[in-house]
DSSP file (Angstrom, degrees, kcal/mol; ACC not computed):
  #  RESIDUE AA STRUCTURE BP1 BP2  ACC     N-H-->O    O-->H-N    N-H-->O    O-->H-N    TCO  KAPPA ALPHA  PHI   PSI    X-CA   Y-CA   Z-CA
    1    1 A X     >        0   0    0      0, 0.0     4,-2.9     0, 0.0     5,-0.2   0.000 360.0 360.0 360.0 -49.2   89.3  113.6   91.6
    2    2 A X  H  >  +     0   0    0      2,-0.2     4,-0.9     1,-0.2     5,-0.1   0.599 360.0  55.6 -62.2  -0.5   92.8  112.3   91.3
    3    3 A X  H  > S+     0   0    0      2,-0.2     4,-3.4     3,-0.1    -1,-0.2   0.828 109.3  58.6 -95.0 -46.7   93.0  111.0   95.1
    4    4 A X  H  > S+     0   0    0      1,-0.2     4,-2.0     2,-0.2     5,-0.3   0.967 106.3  34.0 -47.3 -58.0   90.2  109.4   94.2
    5    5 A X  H >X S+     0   0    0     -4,-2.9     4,-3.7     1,-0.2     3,-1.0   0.970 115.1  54.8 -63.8 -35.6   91.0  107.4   91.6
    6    6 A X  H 3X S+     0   0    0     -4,-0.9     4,-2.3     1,-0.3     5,-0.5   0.869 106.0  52.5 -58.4 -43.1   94.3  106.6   92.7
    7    7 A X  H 3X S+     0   0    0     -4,-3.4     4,-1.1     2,-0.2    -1,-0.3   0.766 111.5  51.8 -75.7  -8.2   92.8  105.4   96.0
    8    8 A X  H <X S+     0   0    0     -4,-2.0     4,-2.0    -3,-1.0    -2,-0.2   0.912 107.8  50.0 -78.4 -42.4   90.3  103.0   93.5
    9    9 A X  H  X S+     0   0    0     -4,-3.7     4,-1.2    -5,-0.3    -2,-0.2   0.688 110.7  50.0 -79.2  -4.8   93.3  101.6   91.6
   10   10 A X  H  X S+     0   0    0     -4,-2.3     4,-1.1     2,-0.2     5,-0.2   0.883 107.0  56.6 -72.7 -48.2   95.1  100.6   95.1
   11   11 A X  H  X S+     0   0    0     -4,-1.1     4,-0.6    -5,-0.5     6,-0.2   0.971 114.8  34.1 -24.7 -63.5   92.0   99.3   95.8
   12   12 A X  H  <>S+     0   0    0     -4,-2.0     5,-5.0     2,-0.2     3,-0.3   0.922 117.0  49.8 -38.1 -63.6   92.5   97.1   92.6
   13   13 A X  H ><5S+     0   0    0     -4,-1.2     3,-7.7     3,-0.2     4,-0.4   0.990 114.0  48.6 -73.3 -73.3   96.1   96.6   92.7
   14   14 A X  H 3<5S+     0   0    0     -4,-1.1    45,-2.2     1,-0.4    -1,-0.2  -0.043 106.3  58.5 -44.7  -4.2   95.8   95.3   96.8
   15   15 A X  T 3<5S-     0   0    0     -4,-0.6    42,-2.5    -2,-0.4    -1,-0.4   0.060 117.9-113.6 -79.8 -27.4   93.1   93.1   96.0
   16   16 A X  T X 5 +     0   0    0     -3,-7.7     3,-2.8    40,-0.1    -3,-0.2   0.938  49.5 179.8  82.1  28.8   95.1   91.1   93.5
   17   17 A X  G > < +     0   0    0     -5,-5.0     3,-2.1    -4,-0.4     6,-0.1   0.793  68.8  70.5 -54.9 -24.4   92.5   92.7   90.7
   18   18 A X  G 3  S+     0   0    0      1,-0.3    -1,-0.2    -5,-0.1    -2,-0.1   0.466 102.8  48.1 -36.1 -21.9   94.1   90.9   87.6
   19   19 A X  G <  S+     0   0    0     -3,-2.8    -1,-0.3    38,-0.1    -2,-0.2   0.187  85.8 120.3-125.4  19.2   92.6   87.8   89.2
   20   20 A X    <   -     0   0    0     -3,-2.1     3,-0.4     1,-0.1    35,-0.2  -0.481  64.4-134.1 -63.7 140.9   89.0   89.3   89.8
   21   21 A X  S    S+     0   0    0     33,-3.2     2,-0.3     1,-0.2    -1,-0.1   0.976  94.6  18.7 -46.1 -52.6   86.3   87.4   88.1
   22   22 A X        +     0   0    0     32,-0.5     2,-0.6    29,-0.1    -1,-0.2  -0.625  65.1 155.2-124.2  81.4   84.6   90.4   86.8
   23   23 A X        -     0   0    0     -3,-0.4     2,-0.9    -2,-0.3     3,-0.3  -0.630  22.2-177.8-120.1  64.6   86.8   93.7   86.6
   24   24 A X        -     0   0    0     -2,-0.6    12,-0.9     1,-0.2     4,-0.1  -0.541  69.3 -11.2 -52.6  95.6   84.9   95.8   83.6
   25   25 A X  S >  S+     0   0    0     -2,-0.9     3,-0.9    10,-0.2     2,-0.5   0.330  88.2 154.3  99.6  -0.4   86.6   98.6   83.2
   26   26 A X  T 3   +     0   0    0     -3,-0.3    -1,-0.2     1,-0.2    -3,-0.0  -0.573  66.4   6.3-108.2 140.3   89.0   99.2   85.8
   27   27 A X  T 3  S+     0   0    0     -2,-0.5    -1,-0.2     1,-0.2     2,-0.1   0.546  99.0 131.5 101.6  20.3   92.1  101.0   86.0
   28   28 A X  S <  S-     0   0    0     -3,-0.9    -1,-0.2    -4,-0.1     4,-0.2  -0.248  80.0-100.7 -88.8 169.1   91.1  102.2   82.5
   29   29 A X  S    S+     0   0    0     -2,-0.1    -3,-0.1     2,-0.1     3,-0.0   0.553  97.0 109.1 -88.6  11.1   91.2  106.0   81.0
   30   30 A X  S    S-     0   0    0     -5,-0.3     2,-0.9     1,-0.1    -3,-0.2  -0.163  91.4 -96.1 -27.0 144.7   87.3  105.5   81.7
   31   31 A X    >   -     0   0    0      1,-0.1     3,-3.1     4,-0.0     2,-0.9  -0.664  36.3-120.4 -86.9 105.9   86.1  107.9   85.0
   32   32 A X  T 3  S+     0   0    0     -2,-0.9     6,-0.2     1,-0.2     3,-0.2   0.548 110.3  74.9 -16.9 -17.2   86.2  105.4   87.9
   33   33 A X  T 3  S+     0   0    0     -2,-0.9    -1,-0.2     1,-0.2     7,-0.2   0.768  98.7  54.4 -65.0 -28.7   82.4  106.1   88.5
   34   34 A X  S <  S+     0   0    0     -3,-3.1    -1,-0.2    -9,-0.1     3,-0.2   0.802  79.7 109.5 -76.8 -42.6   82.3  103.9   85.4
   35   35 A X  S    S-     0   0    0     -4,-0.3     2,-0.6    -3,-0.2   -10,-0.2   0.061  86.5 -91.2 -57.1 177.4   84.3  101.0   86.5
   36   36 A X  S    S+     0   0    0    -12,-0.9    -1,-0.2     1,-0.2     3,-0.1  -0.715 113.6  15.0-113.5 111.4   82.2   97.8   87.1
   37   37 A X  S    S+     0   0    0     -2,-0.6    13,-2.9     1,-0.4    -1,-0.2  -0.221  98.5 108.3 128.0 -44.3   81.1   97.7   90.9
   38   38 A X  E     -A   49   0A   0     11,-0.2     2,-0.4    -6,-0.2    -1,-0.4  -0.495  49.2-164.5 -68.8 119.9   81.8  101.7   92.0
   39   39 A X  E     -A   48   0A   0      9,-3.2     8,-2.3    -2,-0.2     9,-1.8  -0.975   5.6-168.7-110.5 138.4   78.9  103.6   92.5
   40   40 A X  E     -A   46   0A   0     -2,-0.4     2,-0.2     6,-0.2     6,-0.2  -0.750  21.1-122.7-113.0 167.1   78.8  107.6   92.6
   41   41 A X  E  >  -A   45   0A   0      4,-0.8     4,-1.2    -2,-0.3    28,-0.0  -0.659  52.2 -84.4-103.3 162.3   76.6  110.3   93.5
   42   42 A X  T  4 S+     0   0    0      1,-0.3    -1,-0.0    -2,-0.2    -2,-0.0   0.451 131.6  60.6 -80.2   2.1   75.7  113.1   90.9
   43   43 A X  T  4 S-     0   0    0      2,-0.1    -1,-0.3     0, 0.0    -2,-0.1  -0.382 122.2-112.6-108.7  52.5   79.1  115.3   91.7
   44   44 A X  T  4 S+     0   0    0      1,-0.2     2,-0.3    -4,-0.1    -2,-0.2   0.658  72.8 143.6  -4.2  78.5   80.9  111.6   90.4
   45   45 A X  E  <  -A   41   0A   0     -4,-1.2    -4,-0.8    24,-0.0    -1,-0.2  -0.917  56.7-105.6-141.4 129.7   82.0  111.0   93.6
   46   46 A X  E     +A   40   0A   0     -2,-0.3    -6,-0.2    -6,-0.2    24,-0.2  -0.040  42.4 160.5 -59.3 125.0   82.1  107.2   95.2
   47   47 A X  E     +     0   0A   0     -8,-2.3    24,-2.8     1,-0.3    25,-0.9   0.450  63.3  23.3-106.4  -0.2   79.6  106.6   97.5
   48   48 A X  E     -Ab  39  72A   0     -9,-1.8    -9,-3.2    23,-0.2     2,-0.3  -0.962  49.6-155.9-173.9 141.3   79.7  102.6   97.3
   49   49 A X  E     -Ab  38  73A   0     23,-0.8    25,-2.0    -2,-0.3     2,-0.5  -0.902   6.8-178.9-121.0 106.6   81.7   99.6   96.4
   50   50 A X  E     + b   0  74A   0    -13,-2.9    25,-0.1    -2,-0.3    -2,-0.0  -0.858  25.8 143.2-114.6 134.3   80.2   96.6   95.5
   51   51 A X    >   +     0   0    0     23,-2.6     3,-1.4    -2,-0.5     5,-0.4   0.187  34.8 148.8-138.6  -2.6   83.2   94.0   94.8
   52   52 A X  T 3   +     0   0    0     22,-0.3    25,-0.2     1,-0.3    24,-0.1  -0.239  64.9   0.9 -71.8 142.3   81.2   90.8   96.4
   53   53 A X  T 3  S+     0   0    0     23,-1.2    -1,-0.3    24,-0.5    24,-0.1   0.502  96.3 117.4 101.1 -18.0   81.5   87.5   95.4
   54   54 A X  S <  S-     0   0    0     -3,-1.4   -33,-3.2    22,-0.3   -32,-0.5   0.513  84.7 -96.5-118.4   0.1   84.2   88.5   92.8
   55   55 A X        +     0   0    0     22,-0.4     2,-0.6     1,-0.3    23,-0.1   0.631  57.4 173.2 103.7  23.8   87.5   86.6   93.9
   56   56 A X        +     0   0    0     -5,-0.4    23,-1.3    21,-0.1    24,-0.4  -0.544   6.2 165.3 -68.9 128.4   89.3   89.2   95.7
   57   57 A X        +     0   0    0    -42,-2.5     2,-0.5    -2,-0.6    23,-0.2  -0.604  35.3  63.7-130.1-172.3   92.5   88.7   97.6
   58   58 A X  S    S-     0   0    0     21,-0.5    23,-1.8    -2,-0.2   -43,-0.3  -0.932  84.7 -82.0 105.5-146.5   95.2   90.8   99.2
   59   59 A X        -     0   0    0    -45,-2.2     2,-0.2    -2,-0.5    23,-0.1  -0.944  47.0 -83.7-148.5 150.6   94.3   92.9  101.8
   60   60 A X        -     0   0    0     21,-0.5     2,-0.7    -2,-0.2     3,-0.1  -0.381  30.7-123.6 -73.7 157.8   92.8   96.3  102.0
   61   61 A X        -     0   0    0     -2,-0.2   -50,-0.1     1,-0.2   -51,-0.1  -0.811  13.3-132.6-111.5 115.3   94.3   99.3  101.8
   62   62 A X  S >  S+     0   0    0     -2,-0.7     3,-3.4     1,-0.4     2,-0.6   0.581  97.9  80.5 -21.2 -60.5   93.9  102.1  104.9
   63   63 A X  T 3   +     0   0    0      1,-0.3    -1,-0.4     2,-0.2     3,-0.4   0.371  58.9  86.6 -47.9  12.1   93.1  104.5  102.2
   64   64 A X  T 3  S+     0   0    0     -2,-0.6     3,-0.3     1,-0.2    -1,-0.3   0.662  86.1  65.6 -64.8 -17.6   89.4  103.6  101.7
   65   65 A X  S <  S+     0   0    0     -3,-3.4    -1,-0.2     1,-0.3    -2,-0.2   0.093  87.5  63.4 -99.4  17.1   89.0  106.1  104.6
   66   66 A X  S    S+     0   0    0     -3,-0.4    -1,-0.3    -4,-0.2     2,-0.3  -0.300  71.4  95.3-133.9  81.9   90.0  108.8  102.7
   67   67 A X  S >  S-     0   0    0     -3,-0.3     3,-1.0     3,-0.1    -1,-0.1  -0.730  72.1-149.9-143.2  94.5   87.0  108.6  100.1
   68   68 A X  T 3  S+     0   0    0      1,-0.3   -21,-0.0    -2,-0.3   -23,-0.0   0.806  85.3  41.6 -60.1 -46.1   84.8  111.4  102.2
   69   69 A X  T 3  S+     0   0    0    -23,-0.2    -1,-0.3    24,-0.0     2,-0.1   0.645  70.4 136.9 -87.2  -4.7   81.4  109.7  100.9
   70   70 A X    <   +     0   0    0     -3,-1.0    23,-0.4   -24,-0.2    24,-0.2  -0.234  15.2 160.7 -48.8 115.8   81.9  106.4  101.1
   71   71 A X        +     0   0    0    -24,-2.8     2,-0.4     1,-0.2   -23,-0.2   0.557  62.2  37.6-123.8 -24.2   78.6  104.6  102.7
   72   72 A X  E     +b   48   0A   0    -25,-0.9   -23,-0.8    -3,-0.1    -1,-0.2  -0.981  43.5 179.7-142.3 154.5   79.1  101.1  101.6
   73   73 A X  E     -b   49   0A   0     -2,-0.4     2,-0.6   -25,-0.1   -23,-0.1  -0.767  11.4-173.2-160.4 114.3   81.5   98.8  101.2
   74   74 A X  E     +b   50   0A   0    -25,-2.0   -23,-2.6    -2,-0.2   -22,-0.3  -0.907  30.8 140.3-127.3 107.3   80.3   94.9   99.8
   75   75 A X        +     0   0    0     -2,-0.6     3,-0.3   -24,-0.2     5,-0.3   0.134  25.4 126.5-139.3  22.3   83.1   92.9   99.9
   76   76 A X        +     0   0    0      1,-0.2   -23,-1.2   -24,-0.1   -22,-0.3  -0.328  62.4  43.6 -66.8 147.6   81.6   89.1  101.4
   77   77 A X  S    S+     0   0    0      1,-0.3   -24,-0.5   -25,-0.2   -22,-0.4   0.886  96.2 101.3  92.0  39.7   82.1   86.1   99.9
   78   78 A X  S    S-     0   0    0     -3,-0.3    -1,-0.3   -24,-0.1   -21,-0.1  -0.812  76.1-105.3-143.6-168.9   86.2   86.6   99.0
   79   79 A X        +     0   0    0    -23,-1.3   -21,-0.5    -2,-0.3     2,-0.4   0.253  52.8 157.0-111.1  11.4   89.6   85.8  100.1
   80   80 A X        -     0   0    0    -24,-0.4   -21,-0.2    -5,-0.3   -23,-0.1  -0.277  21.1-173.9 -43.7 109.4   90.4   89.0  101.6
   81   81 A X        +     0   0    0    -23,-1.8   -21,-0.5    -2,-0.4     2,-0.1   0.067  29.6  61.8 -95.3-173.5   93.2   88.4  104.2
   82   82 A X  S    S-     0   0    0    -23,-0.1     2,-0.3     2,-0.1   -23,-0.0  -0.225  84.0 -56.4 103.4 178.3   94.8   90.3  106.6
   83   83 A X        -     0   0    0     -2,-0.1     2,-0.1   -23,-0.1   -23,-0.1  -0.967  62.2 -98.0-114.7 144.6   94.0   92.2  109.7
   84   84 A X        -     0   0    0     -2,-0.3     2,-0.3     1,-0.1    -2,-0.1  -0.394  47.6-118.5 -44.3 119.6   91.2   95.2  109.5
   85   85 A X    >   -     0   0    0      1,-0.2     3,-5.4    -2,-0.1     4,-0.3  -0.345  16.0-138.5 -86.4 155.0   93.4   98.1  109.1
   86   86 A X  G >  S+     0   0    0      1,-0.3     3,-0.9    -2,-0.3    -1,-0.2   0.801 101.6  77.8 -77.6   4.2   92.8  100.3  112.0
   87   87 A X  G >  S+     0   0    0      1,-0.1     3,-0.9     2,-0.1     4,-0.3   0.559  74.6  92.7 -73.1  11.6   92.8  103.5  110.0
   88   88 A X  G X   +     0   0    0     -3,-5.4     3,-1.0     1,-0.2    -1,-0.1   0.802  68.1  77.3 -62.4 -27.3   89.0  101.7  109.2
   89   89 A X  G <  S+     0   0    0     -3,-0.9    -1,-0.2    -4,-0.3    -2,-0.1   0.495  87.1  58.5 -63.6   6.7   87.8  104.0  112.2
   90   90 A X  G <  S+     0   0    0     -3,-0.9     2,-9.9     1,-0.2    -1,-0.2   0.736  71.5  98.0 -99.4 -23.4   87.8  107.1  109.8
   91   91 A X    X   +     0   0    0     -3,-1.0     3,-1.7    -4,-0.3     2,-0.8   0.003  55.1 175.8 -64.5  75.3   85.7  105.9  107.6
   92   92 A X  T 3   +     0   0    0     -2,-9.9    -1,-0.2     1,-0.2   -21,-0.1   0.342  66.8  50.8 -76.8  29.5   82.5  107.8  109.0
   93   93 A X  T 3         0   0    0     -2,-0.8    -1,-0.2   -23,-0.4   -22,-0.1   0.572 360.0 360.0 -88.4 -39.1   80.1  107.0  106.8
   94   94 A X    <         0   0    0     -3,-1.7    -2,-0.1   -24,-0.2   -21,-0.1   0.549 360.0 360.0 -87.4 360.0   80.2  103.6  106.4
């Protein structure tokens, strides 16, 4: 659970979240499942991030690929820069 979260709030931080439109709950003492966009599966573990639309920038960070369920990832309609990092090939879910 802590690799998780930690990998949610780089998510956050690396995205420039402080300037998201709608960022309910995150980076809170709240269980990340909770935060506004992160969905989990019943062992509250993320199977999906839906972040679209919401005025993210930055870049991502390689460590999305170490969230072992992770099946979606809805990030159109933002300013995400950057090059796809090529640790994206792990993600084998998505």
């Amino acid at each position: 659970r802590m690799i998780q979260r930690y990998i949610s709030a780089l998510f956050y931080y690396s995205t420039e979240g402080e300037t998201w439109e709608e960022s309910s709950n995150w980076v809170t003492p709240m269980h990340e499942c909770d935060w506004n966009g992160i969905e989990c599966n019943d062992d509250l573990i993320i199977t999906r991030i839906n972040r679209d639309d919401n005025t993210l920038r930055g870049t991502l960070a390689f460590e999305l690929c170490d969230l072992p369920l992770l099946s979606r990832l809805d990030l159109d309609s933002n300013q995400i820069g950057g090059t796809i990092p090529d640790d994206i090939g792990r993600c084998q879910n998505l």
